[in-house]
C-alpha positions in Angstrom: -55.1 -32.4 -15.8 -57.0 -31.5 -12.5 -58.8 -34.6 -10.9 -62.1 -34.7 -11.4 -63.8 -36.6 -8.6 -67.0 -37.8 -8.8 -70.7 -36.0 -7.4 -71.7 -37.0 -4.4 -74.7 -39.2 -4.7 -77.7 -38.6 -2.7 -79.3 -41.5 -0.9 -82.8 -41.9 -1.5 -83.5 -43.8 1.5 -81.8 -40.9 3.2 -84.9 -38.0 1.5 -87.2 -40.7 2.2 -86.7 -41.1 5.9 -86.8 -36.9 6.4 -90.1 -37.1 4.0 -91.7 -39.5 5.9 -90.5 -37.9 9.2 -92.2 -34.5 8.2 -95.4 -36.3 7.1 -94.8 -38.1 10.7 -94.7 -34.9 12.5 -97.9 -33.3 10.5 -100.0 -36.5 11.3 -99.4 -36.0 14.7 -99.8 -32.0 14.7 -103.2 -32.6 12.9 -104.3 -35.4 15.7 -103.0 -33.1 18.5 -105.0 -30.2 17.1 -108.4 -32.2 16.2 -107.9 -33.5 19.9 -108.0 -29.7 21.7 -111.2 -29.2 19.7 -113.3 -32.2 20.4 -112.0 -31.8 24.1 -112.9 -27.9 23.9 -116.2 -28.8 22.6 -117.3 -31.6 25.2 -115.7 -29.2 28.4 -117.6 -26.2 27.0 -121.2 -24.5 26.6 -122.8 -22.0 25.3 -124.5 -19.5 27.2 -126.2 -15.8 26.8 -124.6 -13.0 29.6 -127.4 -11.8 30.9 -125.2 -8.4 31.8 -123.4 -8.0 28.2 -126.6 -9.7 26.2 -123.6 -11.6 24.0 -123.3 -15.0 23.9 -120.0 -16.8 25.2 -118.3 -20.0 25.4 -117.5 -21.0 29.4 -116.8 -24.3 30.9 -119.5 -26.8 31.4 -121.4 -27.1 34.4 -119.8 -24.2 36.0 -121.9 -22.2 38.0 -121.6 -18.6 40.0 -120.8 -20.7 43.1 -117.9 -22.3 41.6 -116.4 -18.7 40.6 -117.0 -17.2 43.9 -115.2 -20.0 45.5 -112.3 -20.0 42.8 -111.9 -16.5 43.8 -111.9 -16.7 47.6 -109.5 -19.7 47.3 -107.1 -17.3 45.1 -107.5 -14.2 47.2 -105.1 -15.1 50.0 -102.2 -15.6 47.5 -103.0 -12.4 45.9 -103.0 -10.2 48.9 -99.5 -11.5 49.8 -97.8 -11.2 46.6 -98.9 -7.6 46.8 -97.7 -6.7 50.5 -101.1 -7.6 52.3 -104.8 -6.0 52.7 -105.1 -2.6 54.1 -107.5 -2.9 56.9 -110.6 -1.6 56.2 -110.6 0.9 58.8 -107.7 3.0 57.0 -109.4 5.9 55.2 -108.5 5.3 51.9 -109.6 1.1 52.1 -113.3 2.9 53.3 -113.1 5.2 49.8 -112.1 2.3 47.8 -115.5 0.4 49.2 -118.0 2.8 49.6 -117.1 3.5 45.5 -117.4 -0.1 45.4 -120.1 -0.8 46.7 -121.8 2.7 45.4 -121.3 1.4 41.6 -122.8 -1.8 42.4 -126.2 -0.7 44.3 -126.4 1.0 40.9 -126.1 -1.0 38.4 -127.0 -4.4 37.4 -124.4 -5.7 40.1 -126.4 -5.5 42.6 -128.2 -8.3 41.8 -125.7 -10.1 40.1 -125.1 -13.3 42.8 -121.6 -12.1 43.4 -121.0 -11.2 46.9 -118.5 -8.3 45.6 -115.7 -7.2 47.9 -113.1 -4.3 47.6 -109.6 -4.4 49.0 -106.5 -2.1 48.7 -103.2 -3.6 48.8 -100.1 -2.6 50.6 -98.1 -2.5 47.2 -96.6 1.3 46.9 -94.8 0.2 43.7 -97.4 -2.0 41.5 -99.5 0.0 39.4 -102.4 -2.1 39.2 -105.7 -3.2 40.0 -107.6 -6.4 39.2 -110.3 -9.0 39.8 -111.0 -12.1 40.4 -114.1 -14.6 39.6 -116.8 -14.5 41.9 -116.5 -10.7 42.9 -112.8 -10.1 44.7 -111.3 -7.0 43.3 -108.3 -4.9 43.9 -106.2 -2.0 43.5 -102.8 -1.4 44.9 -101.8 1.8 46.7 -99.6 2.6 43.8 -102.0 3.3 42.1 -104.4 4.9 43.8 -101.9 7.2 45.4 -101.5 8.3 41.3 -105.8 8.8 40.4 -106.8 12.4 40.3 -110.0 11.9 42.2 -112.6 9.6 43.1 -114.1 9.7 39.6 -111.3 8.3 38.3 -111.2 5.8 41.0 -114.7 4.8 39.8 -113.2 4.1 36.6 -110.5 1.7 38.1 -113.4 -0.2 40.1 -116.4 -0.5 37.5 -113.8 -1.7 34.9 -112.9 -4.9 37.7 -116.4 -4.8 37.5 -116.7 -5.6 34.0 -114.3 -8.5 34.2 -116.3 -10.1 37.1 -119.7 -9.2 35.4 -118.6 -10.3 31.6 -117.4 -14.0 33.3 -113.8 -13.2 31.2 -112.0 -15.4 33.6 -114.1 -18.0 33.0 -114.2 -17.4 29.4 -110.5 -17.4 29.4 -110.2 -21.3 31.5 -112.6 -22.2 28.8 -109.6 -21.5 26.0 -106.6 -22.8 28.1 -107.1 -26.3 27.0 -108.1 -25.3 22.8 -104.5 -23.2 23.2 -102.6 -25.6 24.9 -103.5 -28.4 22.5 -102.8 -25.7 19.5 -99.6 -24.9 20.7 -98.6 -28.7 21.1 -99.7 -28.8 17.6 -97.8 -26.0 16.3 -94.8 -27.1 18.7 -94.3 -30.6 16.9 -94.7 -29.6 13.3 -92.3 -26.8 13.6 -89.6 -28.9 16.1 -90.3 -32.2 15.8 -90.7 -32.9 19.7 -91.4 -30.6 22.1 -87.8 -29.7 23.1 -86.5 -25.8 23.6 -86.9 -25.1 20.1 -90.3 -26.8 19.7 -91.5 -25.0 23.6 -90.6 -21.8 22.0 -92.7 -22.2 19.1 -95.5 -23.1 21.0 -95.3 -20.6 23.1 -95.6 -17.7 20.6 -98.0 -19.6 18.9 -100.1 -19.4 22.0 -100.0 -15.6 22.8 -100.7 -14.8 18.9 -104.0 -17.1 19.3 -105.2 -15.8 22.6 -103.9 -12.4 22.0 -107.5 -10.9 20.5 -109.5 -12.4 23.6 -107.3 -10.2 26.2 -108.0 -7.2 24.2 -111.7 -7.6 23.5 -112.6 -8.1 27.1 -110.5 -5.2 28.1 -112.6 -3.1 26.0 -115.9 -4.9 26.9 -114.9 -4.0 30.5 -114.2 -0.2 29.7 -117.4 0.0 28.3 -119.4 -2.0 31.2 -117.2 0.7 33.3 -118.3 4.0 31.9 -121.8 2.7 32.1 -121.9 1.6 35.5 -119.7 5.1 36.3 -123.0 7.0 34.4 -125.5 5.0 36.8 -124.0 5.9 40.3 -123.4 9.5 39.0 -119.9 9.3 38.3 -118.1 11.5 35.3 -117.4 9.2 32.8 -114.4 11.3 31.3 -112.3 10.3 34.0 -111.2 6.8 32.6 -109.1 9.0 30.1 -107.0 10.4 33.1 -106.9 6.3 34.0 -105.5 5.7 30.5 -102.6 8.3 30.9 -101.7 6.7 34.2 -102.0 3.6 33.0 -99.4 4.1 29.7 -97.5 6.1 31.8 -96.7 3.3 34.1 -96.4 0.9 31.4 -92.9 2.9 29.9 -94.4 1.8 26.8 -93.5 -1.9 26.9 -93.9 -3.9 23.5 -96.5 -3.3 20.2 -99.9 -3.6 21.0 -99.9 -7.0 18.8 -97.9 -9.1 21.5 -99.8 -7.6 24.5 -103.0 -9.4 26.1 -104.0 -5.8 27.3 -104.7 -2.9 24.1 -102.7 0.3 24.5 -104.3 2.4 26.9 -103.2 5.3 24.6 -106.0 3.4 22.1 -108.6 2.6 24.7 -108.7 6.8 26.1 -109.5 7.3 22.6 -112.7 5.0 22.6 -114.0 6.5 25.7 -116.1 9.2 24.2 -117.7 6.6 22.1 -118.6 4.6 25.0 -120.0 7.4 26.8 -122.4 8.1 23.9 -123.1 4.4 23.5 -124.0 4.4 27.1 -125.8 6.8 27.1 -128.0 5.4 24.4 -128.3 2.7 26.6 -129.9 3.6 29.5 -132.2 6.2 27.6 -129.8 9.1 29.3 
């Protein structure tokens, strides 16, 4: 006859101590979370944009002279990692501030508080352009040397516009400490500790959550754009060439879901309706 042995018998002390750990872990995810909202709420306020008309959540006692010296602080760093300024007395840095400065003088910009300056960057192989608080804005020669005309270039620059104008930065240092907390949170109920396994949790937890915020204020700034393109005379239509260069230059990197920035195939489309909008808007 075949032995028979015996079934292993399962310790109970053993599925108590992993039931207790998991209810361990939870308690602490729950404190961890409740902990990056009453920090979010007491570092946080409420305030109406008096150039979008929505109301948005920004750090406390922040004003526009903290932004404009965040962004003069952070403007050195930027102009090296993109192969230095241009001096202005290069033809196309003059284009890139006289369209500058022509879409603010139009619009509500002008007499925004931001003391708005334009610079183009030495950096033939970034495709880019961007802004930071307070009124700094860029564009690389990469892309520049790739926009059709200076229409299009006034899409570029009243979009950077749009970011400074809409306060997104400020908007987005309001969030880093909610989504940090989160992604603690998420980080030790999925790993336990914040090792590899747990990092990498939190990590993806972090870009799903924050995701929506990148893309709505990329569209709030496309719309702020073609508005502020409308006011200093500018054709409107032209983002759409920006969008093509744009996706071009992206090689079509990742689903729309995981990026912070919406498919510029998706945003050409919403042009039209922003021009109408617009339009709307300033009784055109």
């Amino acid at each position: 006859m075949p032995i028979r042995f015996p079934a292993p018998r399962r310790s109970s002390q053993g599925v108590r101590r992993r039931r207790n750990g998991c209810q361990g872990r939870l308690v602490l995810a729950v404190l961890f979370a409740v902990g990056a909202f009453f920090m979010y709420k007491m570092k946080t306020q409420k305030v109406i944009n008096e150039h979008t008309g929505k109301e948005q959540v920004i750090p406390r006692e922040v004003d526009k002279n903290y932004e404009i010296a965040l962004g003069l602080q952070a403007m050195p760093q930027m102009v090296r990692q993109h192969g230095g300024e241009i001096p202005e007395e290069n033809e196309y840095a003059r284009l890139v501030d006289q369209v500058g400065h022509r879409l603010v003088n139009s619009s509500s910009a002008k007499n925004s508080g931001y003391p708005f300056e334009f610079r183009l960057l030495n950096d033939t192989e970034t495709v880019n352009a961007f802004a930071l608080p307070g009124g700094q804005i860029f564009i690389t020669m990469a892309l520049l040397s790739k926009l059709p005309n200076e229409d299009a270039l006034a899409g570029v620059i009243g979009h950077e516009i749009g970011h400074v104008l809409g306060r997104h930065s400020l908007e987005r240092m309001a969030k880093t400490d909610l989504f940090s907390g989160l992604a603690q949170a998420g980080g030790i109920l999925v790993g336990g500790d914040m090792g590899m396994g747990g990092q990498q949790s939190a990590q993806v937890f972090h870009q799903l959550m924050s995701t929506k915020y990148g893309r709505d204020d990329e569209r709030e700034s496309d719309y702020l754009g073609v508005k502020y393109m409308l006011q200093a005379g500018y054709d409107p239509m032209q983002m759409v060439a920006v969008m093509r260069i744009l996706k071009n230059a992206s090689g079509g990197a990742g689903p729309e879901i995981l990026s912070s920035h919406p498919d510029p195939g998706n945003r050409a489309e919403d042009i039209p309706r922003y021009i109408k909008q617009a339009k709307a808007e300033l009784g055109m």
